[in-house]
C-alpha positions as CSV (number, residue, x, y, z in Angstrom):
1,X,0.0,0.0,0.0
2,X,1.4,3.3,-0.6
3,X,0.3,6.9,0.1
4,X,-0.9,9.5,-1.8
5,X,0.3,8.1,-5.5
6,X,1.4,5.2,-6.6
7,X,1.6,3.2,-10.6
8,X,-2.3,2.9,-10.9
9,X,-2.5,7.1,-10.2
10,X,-4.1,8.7,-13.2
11,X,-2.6,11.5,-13.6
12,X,-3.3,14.9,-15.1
13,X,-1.1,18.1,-15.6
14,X,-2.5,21.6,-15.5
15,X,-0.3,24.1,-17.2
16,X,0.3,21.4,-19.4
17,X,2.2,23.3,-22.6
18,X,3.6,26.2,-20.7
19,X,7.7,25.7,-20.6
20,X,7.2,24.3,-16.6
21,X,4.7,22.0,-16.8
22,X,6.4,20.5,-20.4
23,X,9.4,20.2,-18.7
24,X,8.2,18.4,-15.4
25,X,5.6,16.2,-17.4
26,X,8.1,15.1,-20.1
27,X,10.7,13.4,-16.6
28,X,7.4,12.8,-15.2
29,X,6.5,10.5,-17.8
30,X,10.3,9.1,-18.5
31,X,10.4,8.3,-14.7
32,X,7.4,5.8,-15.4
33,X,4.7,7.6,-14.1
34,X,1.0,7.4,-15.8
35,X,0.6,10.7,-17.2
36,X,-3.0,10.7,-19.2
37,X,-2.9,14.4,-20.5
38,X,-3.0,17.5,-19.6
39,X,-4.9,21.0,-19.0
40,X,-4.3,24.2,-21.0
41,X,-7.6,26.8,-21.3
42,X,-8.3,27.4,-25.4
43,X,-5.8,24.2,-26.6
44,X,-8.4,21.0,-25.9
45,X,-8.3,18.7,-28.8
46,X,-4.6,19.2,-29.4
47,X,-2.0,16.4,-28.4
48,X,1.3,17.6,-26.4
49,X,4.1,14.7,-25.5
50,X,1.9,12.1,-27.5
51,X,-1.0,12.9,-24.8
52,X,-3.8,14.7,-25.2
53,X,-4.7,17.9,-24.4
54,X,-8.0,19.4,-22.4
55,X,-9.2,22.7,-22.0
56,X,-10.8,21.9,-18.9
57,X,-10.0,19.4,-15.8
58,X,-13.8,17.8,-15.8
59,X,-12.8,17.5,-19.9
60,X,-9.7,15.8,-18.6
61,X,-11.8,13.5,-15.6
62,X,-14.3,12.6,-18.5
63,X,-12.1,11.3,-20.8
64,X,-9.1,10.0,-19.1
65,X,-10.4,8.9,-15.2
66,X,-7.9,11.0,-14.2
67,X,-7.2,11.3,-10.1
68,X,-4.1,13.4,-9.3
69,X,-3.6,16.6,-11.0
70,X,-0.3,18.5,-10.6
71,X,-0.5,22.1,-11.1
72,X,2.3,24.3,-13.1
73,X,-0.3,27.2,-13.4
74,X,1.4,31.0,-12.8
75,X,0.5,31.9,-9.2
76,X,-2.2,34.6,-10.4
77,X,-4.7,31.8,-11.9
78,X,-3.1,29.2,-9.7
79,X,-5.9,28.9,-6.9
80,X,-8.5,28.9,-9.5
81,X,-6.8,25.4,-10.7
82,X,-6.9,24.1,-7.4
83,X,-10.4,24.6,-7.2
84,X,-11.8,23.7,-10.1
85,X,-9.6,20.3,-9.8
86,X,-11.7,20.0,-6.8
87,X,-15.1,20.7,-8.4
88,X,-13.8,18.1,-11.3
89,X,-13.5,15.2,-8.7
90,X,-9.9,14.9,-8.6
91,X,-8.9,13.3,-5.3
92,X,-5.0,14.3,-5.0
93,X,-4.2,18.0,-6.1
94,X,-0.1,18.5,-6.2
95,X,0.2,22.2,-6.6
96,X,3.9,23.2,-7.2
97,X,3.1,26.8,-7.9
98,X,5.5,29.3,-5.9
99,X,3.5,32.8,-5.0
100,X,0.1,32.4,-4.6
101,X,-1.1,34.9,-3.0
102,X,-2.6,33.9,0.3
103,X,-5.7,35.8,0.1
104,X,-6.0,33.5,-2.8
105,X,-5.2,30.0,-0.6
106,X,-7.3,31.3,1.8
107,X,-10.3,31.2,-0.3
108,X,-9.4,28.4,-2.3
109,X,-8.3,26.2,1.0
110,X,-12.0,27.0,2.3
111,X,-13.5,25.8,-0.9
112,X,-11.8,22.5,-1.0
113,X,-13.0,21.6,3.0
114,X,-16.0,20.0,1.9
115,X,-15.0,18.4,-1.3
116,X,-13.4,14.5,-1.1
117,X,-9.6,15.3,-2.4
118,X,-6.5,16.4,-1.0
119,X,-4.1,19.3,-1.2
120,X,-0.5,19.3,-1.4
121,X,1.6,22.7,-1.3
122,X,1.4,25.5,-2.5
123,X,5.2,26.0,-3.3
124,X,6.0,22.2,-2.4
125,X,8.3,20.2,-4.6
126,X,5.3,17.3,-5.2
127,X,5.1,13.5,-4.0
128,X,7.1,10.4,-5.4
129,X,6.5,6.7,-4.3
130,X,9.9,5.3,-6.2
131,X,9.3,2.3,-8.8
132,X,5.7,3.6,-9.0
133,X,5.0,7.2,-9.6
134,X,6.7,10.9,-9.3
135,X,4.7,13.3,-9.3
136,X,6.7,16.5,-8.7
137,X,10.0,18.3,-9.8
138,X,12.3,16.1,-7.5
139,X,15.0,14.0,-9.3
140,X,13.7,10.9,-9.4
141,X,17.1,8.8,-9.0
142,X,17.8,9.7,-5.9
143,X,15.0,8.0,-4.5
144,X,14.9,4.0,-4.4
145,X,12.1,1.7,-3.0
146,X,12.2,1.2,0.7
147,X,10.7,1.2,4.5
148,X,11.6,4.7,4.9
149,X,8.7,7.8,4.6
150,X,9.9,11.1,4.3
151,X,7.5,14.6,5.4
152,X,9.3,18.1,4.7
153,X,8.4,21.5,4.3
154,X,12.0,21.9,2.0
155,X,12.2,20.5,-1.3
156,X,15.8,20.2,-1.3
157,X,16.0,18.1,2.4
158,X,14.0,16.2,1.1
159,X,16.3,15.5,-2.1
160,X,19.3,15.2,0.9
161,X,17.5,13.1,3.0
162,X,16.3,10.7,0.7
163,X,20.0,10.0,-1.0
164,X,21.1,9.5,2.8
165,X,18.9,6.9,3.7
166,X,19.3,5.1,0.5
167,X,22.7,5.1,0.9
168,X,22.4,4.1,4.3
169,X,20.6,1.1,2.5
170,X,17.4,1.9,3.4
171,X,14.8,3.5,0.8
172,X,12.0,5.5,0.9
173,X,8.1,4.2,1.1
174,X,6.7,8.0,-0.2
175,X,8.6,11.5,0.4
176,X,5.8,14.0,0.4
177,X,6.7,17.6,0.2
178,X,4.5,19.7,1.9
179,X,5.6,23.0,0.9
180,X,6.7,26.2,2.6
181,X,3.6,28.8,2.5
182,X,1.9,30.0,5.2
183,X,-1.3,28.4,3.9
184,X,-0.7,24.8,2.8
185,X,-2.8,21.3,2.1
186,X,-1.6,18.7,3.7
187,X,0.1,20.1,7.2
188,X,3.0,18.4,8.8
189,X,0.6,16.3,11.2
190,X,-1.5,15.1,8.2
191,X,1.6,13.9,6.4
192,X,3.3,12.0,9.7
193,X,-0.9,10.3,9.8
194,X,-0.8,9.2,6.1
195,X,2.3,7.2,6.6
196,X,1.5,6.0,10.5
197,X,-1.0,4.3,8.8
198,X,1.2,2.7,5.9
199,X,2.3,-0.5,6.6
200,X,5.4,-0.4,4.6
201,X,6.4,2.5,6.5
202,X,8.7,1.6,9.5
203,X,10.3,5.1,10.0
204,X,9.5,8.2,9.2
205,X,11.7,11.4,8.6
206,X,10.1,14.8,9.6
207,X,11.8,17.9,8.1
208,X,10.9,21.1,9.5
209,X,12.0,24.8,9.8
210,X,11.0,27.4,11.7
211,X,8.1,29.5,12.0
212,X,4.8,28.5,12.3
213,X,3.6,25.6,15.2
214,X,3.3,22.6,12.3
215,X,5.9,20.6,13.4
216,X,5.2,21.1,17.4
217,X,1.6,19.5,16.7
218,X,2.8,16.6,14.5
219,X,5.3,15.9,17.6
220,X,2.4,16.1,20.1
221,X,0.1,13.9,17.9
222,X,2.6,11.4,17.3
223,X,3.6,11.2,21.2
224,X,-0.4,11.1,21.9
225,X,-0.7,8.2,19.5
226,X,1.7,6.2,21.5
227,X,4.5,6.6,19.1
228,X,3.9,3.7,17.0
229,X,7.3,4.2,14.2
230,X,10.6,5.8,14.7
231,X,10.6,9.4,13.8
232,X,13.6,11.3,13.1
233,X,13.4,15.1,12.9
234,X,15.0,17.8,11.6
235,X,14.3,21.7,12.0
236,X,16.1,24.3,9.4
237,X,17.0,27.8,10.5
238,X,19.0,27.6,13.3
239,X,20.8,30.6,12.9
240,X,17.7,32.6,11.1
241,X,17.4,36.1,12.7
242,X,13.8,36.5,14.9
243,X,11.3,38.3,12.6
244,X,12.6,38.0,9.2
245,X,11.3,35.8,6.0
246,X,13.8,33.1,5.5
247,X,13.6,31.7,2.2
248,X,10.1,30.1,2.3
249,X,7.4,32.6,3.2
250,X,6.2,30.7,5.7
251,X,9.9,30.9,7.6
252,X,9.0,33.5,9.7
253,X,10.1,33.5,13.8
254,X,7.1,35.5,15.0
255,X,7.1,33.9,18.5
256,X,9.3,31.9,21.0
257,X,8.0,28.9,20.0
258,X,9.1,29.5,16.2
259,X,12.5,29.6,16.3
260,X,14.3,26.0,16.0
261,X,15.8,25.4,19.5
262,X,11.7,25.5,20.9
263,X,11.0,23.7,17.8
264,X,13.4,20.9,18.4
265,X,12.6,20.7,22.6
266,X,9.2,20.2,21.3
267,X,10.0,17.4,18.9
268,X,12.5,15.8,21.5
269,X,9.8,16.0,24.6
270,X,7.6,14.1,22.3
271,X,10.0,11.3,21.6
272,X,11.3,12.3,18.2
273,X,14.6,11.2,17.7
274,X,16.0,14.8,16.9
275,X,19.3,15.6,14.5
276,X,21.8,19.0,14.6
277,X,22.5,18.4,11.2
278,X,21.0,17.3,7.8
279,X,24.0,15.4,7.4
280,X,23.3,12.9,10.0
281,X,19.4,12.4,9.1
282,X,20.8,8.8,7.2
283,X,22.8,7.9,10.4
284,X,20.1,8.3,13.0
285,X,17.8,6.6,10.4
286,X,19.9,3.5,10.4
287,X,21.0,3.7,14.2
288,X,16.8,3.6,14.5
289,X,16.4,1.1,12.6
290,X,19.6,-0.8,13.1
């Protein structure tokens, strides 16, 4: 069983012909993954990388049974994808798109609540299950099948992570990248649950950074839930000034708890085996596993 996508995902790309979404679709596809078509508004009928092309997702849904969308659509129109990928019935929306603005999230975030599907990002590098389906901008070689999940709010962690444990000789169940906005999907906590309840996940890594109390609740829901699989945590921005944007716009210190010495007493008062350093994510995986 594997979470979120895996080689029966349908998939669909929205932004399909613009220069991003042709360039992620055409290593989407050469990684394996089942890439049915596409979305772009006013080019429906046309064929793009021997797929076809839809102006519309419920055009897309209709034709293709499509179930997971990833969005390359410029941050302006961006929200309006998610949503009507929602109102289309698709059941995993991947939304790379950095800059949305958040009134934008905040409405479209709102409108997805009652609809069955599931948001990843904004600004998030996407999900891969390795050997089955990538669907996101991550290079897919790093990552090889294994026991290991992977949550992160970095898209590059996740990329460092992943190559640790594998060549720790572990690999990786899913690695699903959150995202950095303020407003985002899937939350830390929702991401740790998905792969609790794997049962080909036997550890999970948790990479955080400051700002924001995302990581502190995934800690306390994991303790409350008796701890169940190793997790081993990581929180960026040690050094990062109080009350500045780091990078991500959601990397903001705004209060004591934000900054990542809180953030990592948190994690460790909840039993998460907690790292200094990226670099030794791969060694506490296997010491955890042993």
């Amino acid at each position: 069983m594997s979470v979120l996508v895996n080689k029966d995902s349908k998939i669909i790309v929205q932004g399909f012909t613009g220069s991003e979404g042709t360039f992620h679709a055409e290593q989407m596809i050469e990684y394996g993954s089942n890439v049915v078509g596409g979305v772009t508004p006013g080019k429906g009928g046309q064929t793009h990388l021997d797929r076809p092309v839809f102006n519309t997702v419920s055009d897309a849904v209709k034709e293709t049974g499509a179930d997971v969308t990833i969005i390359f659509v410029p941050p302006a129109f961006a929200a309006d994808a998610i949503m009507e990928a929602a109102d289309a019935g698709i059941k995993v929306i991947i939304t790379i798109t950095e800059g949305i603005p958040v009134s934008d999230m905040v409405k479209a975030s709102d409108y997805i609540k009652g609809k069955d599907c599931r948001l990843i990002g904004p600004n998030c590098p996407g999900v891969i299950t390795p050997g089955e389906a990538k669907v996101g901008i991550m290079p897919g070689f790093v990552f090889k099948k294994g026991t290991v999940g992977i949550v992160s709010k970095s898209g590059t962690l996740t990329y460092e992570a992943a190559d640790q444990v594998v060549k720790e000789g572990f690999g990786i169940t899913t690695a699903i990248g959150i995202g950095g906005d303020p407003i985002i999907g899937t939350t830390t906590k929702d991401a740790v649950e998905l792969l609790m309840n794997d049962d080909e996940t036997k550890a999970i890594v948790m990479i955080g950074e400051i700002g924001g109390q995302l990581e502190a609740d995934a800690a306390k829901w994991i303790k409350e839930n008796g701890n169940k699989k190793p997790v081993i945590g990581f929180i960026a921005g040690e050094t990062a000034p109080a009350g500045r944007t780091m990078g991500h716009a959601g990397a903001i210190v705004g209060g004591s708890e934000d900054t990542a010495q809180a953030k990592k007493a948190i994690l460790k008062e909840n039993g998460v085996h907690v790292v200094d350093s990226p670099a030794e994510i791969g060694k506490k995986v296997a010491e955890v596993l042993g």
